[in-house]
DSSP file (Angstrom, degrees, kcal/mol; ACC not computed):
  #  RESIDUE AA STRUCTURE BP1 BP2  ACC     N-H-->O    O-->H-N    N-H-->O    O-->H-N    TCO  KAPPA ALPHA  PHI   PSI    X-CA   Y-CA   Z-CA
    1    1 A X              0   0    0      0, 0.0     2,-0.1     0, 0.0     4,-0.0   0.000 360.0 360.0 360.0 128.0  -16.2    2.6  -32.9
    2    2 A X    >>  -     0   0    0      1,-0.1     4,-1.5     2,-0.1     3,-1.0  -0.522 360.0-110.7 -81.2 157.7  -17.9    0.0  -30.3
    3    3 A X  H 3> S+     0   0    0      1,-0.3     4,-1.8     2,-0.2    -1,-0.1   0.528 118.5  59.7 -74.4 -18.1  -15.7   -2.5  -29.0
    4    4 A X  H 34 S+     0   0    0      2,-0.2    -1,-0.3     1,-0.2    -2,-0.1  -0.004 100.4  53.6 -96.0  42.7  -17.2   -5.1  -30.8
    5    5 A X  H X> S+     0   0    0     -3,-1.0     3,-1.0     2,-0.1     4,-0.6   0.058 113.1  52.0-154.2 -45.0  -16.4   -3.4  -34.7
    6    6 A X  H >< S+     0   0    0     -4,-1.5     3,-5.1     1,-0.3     4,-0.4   0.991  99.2  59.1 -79.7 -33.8  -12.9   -3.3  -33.4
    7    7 A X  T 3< S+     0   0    0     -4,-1.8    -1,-0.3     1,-0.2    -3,-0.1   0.500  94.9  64.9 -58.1  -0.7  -12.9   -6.9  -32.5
    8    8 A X  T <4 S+     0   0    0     -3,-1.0    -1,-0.2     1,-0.2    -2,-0.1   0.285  86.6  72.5 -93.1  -0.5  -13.6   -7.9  -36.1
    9    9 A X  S << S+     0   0    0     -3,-5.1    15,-4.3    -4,-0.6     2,-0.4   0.524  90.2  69.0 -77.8   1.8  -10.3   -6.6  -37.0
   10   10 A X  E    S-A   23   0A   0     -4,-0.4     2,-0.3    13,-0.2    13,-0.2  -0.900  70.1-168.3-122.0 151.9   -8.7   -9.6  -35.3
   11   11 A X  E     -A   22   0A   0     11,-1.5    11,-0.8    -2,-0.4     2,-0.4  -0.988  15.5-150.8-122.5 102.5   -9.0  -13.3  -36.8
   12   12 A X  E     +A   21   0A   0     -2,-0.3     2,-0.2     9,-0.2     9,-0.1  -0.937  27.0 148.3-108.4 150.4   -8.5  -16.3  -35.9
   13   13 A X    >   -     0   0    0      7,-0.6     3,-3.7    -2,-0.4     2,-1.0  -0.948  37.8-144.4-159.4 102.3   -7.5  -19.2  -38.2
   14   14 A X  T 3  S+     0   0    0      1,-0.3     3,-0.1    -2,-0.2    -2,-0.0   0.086 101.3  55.3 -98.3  58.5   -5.6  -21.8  -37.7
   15   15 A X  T 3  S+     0   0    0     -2,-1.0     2,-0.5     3,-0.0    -1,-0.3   0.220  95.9  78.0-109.3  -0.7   -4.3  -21.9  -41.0
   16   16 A X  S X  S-     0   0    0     -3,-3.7     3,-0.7     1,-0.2    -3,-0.3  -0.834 122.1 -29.5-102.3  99.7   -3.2  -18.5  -40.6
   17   17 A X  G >  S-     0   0    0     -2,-0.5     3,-1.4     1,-0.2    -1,-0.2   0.966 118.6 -56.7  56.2  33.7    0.1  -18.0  -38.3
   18   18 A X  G 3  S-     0   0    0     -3,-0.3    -1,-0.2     1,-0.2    -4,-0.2   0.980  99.6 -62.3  55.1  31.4   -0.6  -21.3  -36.2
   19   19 A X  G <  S+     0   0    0     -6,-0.7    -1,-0.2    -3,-0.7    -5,-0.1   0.307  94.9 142.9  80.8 -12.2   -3.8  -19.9  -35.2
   20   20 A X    <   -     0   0    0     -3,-1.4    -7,-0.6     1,-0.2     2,-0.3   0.130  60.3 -78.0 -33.8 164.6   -2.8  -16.8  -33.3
   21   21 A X  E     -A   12   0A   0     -9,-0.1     9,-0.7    -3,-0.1     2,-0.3  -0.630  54.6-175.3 -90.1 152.8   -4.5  -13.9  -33.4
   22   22 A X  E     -AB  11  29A   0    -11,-0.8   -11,-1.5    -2,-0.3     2,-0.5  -0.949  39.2-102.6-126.7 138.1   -4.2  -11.7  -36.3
   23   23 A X  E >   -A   10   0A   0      5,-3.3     3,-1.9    -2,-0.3   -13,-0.2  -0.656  65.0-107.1 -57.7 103.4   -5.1   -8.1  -38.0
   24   24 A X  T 3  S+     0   0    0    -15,-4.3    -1,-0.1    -2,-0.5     3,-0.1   0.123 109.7  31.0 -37.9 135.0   -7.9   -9.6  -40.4
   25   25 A X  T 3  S+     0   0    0      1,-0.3    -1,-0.3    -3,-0.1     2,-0.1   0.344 116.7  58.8 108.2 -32.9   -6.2   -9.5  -43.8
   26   26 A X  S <  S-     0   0    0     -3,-1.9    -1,-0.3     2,-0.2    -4,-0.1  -0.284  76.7-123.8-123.9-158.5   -2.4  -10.0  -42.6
   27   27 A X        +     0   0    0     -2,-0.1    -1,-0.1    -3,-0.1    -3,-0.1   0.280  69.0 128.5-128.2 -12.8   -0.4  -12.2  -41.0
   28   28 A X        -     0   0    0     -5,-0.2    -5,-3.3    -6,-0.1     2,-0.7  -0.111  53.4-144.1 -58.6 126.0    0.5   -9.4  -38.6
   29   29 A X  B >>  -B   22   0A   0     -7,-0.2     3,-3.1     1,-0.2     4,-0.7  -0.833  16.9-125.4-114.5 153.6   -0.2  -11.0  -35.3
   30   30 A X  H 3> S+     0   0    0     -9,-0.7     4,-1.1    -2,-0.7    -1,-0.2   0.667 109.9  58.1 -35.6 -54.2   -1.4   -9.3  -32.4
   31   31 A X  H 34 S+     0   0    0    -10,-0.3    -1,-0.3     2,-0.2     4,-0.2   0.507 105.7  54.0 -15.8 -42.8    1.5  -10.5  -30.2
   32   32 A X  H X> S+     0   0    0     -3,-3.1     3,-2.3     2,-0.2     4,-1.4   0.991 109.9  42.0 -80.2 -63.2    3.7   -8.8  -32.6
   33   33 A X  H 3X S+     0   0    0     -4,-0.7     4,-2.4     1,-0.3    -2,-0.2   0.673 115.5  47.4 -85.8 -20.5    2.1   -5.4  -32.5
   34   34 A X  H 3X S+     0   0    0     -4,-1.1     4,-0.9    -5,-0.2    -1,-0.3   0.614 112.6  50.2 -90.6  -5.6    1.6   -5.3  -28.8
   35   35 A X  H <> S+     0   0    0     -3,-2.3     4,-1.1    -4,-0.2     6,-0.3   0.894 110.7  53.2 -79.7 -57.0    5.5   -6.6  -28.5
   36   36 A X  H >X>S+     0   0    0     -4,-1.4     5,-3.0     2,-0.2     3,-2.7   0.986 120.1  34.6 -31.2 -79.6    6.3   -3.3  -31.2
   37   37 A X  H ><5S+     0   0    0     -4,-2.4     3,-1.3     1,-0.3    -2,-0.2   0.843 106.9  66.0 -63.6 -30.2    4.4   -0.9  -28.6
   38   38 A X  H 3<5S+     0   0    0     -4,-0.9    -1,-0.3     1,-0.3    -2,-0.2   0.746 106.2  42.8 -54.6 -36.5    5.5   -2.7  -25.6
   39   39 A X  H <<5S-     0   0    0     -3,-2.7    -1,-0.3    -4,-1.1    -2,-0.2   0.428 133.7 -79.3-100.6   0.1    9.2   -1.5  -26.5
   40   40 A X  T <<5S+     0   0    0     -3,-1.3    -3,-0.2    -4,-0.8    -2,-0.1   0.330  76.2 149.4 120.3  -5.5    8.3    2.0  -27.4
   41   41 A X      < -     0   0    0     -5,-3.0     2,-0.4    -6,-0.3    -1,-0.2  -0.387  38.0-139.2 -59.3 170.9    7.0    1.9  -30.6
   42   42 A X     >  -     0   0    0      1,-0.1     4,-2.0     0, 0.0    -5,-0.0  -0.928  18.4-113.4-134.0 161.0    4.4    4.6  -31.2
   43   43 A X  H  > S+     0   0    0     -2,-0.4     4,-2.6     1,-0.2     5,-0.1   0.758 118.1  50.0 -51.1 -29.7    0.9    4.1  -33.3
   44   44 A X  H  > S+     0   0    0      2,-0.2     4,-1.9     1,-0.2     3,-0.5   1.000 105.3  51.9 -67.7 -68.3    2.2    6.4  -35.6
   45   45 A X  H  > S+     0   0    0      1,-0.2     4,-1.4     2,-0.2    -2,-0.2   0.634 108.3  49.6  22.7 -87.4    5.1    4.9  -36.0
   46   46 A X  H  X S+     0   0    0     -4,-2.0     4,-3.6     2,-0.2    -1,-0.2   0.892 102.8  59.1 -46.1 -66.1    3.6    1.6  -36.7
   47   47 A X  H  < S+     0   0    0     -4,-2.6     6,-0.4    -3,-0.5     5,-0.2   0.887 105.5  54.2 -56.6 -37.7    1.1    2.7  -39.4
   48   48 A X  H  < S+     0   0    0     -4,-1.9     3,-0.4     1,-0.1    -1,-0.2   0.912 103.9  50.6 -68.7 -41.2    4.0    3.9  -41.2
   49   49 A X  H  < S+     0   0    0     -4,-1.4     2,-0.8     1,-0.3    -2,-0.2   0.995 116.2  52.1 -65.3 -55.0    6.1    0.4  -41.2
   50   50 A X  S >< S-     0   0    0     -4,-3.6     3,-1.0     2,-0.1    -1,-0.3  -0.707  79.5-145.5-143.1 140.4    3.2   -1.0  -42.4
   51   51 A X  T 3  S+     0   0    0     -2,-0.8     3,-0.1    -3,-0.4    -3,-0.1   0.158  82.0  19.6 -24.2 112.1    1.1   -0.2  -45.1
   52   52 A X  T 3  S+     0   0    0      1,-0.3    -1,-0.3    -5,-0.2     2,-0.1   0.463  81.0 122.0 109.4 -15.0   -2.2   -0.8  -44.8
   53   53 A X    <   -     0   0    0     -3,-1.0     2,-0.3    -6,-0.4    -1,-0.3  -0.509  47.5-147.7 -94.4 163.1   -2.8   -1.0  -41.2
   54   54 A X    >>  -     0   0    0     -2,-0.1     3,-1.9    -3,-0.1     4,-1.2  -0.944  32.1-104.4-124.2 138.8   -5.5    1.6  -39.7
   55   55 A X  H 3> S+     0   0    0     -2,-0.3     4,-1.3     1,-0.3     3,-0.3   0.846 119.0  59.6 -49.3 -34.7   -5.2    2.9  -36.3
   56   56 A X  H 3> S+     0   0    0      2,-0.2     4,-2.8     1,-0.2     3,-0.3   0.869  96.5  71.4 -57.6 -29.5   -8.2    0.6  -35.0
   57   57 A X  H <> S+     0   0    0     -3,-1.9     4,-1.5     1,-0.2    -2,-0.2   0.862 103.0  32.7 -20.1 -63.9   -6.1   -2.0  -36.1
   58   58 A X  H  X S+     0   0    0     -4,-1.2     4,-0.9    -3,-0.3    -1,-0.2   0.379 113.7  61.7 -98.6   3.6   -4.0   -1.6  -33.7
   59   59 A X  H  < S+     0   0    0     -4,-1.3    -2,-0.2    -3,-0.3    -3,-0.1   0.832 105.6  54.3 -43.9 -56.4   -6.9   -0.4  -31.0
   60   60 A X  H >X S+     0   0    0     -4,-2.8     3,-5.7     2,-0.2     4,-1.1   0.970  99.3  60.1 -81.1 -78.3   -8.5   -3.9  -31.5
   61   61 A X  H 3X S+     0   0    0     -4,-1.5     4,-2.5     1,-0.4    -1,-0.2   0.565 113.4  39.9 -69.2 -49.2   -5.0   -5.6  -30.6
   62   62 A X  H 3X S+     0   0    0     -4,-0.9     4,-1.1     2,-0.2    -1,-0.4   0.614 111.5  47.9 -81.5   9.5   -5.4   -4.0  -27.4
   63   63 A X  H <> S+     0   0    0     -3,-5.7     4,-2.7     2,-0.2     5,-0.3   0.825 118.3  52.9 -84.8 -32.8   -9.1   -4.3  -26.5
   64   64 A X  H  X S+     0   0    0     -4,-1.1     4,-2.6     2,-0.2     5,-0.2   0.954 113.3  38.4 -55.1 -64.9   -8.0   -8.2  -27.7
   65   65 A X  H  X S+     0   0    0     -4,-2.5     4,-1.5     2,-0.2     3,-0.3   0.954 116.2  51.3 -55.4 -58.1   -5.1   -8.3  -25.2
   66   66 A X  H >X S+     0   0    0     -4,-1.1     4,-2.5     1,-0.2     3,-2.4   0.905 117.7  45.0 -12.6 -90.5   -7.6   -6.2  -22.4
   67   67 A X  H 3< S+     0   0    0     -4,-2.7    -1,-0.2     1,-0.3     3,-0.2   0.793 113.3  51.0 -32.6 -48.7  -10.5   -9.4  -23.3
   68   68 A X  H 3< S+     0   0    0     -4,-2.6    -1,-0.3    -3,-0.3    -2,-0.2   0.888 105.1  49.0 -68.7 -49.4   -8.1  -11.7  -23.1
   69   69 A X  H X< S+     0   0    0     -3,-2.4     3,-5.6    -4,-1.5    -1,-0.3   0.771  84.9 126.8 -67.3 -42.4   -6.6  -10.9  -19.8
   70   70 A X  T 3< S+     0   0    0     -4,-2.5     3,-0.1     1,-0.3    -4,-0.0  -0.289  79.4   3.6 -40.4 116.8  -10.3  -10.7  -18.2
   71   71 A X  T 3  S+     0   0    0      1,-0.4    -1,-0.3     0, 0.0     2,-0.1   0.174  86.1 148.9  23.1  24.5  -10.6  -12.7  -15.3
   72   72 A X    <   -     0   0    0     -3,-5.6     2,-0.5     1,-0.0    -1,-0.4  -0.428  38.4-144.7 -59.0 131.6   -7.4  -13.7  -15.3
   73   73 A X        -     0   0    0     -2,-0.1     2,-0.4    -3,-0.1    -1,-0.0  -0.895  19.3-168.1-103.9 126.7   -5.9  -14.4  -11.2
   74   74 A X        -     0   0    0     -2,-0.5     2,-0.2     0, 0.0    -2,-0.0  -0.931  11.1-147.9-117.8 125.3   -2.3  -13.3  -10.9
   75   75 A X        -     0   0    0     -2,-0.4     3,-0.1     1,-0.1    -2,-0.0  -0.418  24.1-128.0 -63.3 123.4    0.0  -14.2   -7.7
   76   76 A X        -     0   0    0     -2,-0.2    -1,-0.1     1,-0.1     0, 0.0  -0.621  40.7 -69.3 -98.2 169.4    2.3  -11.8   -7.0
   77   77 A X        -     0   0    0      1,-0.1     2,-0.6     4,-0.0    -1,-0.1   0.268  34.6-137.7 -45.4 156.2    5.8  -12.6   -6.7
   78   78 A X  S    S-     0   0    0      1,-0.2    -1,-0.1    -3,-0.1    -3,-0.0  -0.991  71.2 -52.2-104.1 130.3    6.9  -14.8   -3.4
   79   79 A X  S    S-     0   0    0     -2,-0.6     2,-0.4     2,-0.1    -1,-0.2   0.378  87.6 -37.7  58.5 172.8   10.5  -12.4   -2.4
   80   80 A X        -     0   0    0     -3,-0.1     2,-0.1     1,-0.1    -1,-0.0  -0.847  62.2-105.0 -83.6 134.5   13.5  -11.4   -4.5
   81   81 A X              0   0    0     -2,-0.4    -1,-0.1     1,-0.1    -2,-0.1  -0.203 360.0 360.0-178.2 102.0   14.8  -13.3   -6.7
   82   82 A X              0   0    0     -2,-0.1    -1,-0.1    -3,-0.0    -3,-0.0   0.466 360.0 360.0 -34.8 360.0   18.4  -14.8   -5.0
């Protein structure tokens, strides 16, 4: 699937979840699912809690986070932390 087919699984609406991004169709917000995998869920996993979602679903929530992130500058840290 080209990257822009996955990017039409996510929505934004800002009557929908305060305008976050979303899995078109839910309320499930991107944030959420990348929070899920972020702590070790796995895809599988996922599809099984909930119903309905398709592995591109959760594809597009990371090409979304990826886009998002694009040209983004980040500083690294100044030292350790006292």
């Amino acid at each position: 699937m080209h990257e822009e087919q996955l990017l039409e699984h996510i929505s934004l609406n800002p009557k929908v979840m305060v305008g976050k991004p979303v899995i078109q169709g839910t309320r499930l917000t991107v944030e959420h699912v990348l929070g899920l995998l972020a702590r070790g869920a796995t895809v599988p996993g996922i599809l099984q809690e909930y119903e309905g979602l398709e592995e591109e679903d959760i594809q597009a929530c990371l090409l979304f986070a990826a886009r998002a992130l694009e040209g983004t500058s980040f500083m690294p840290l100044m030292g350790e932390p006292a």
